[in-house]
N, C-alpha and C positions, 0 to 999 in steps of 0.2 A: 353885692351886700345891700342890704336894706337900707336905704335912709332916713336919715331922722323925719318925721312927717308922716310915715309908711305906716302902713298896716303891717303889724308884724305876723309875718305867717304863723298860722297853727302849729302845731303839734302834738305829739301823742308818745311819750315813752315809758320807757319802767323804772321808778324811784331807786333809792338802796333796800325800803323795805319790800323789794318786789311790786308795789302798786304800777296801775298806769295811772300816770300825770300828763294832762293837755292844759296847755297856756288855757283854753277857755274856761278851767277850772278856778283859773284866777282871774275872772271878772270881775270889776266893782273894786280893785285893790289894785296900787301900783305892783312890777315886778322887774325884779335884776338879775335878766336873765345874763349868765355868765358863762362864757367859753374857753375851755383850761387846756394845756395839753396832755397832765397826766398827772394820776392820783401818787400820792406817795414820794412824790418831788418836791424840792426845795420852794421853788419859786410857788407852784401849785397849793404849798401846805400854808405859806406865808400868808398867801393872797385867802383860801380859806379860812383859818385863824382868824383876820382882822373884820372878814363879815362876819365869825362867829358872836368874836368882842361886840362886833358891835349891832347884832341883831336886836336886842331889846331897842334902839334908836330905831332901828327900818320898822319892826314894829310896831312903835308907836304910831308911826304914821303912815302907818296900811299899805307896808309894804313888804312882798316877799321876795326871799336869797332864790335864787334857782342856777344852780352849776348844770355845765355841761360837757360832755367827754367820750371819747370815742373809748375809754374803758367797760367795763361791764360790771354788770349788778354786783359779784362777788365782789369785785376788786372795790368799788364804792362803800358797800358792807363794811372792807378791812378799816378803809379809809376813815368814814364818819367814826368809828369802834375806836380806833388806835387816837383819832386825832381832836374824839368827843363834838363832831361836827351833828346840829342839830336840823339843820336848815334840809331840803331835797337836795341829793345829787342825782340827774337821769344821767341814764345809761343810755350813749348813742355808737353801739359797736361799725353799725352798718353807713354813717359818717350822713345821713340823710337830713336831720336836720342843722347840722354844721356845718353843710355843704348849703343849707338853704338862706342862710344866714350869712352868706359869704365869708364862715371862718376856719375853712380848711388848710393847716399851715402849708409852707410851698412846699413841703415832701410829700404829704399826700396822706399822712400817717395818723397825724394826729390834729387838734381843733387851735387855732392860732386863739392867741389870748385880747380877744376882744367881748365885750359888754353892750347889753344894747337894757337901755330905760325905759319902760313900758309902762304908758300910761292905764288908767282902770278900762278906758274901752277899747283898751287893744291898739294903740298910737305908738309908735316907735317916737320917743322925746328926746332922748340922746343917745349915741351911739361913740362908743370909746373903742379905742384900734390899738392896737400895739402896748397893750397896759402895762404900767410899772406894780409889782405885786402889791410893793410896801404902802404908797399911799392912796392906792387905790378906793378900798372901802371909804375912807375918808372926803375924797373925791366926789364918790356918788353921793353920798349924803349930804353933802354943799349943796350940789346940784338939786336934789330931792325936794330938798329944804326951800330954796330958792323957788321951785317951780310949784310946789304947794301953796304959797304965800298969795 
């Protein structure tokens, strides 16, 4: 897993609207890049929900939501649709960059639920493991807050 100070590795996937999206697309802006195990679940829809609430906040201060998930574009589609989610979800069937990020849960199946804080030139700033859904967003945004300042 990457540590905090690290160059966060690239990548390169496909959005819910079918795009590709590469972290270097988000130069020049912070990003929270996030790893779920599955669309459509309880904990996964929670944790969703409270970055949606509270996107206009990470906005304001130049910063983008980025989920990610060993699901695929349809199932993402259902997901952002059913759950009015605005932000990107990439689709990582083939587990390549959740595997590069050290967030492969231990079965092997799906992407364990950890975050990593990305400064605008690509600096890995904090790195959360083992995330609790509900106060998460909140969490980040302390932190965000704090390290703008």
């Amino acid at each position: 897993m990457p540590a905090s100070g690290a160059k966060a590795p690239d990548f390169t996937l496909q959005s819910q609207e079918g795009k590709t999206v590469s972290l270097k697309d988000f130069r020049g802006q912070w990003v929270v890049l996030y790893f779920y195990p599955k669309d459509m679940t309880q904990g996964c829809t929670i944790e969703a929900h409270n970055f949606q609430r509270d996107l206009d906040q990470y906005t304001a201060k130049k910063a983008a939501i980025v989920g990610v998930s060993a699901d695929n574009v349809d199932s993402h589609q259902q997901f952002c649709t059913k759950e009015s989610l605005t932000f990107r979800l990439l689709a990582d069937p083939g587990k390549e960059v959740i595997s590069s990020y050290g967030s492969l849960a231990a079965n092997g199946m799906v992407a364990a639920r950890n975050t990593f804080l990305i400064d605008p030139q690509g600096v890995i700033r904090k790195v959360y493991t083992k995330v609790s859904p509900n106060p998460h967003s909140q969490e980040v945004l302390a932190d965000l807050t704090e390290m703008q300042k």
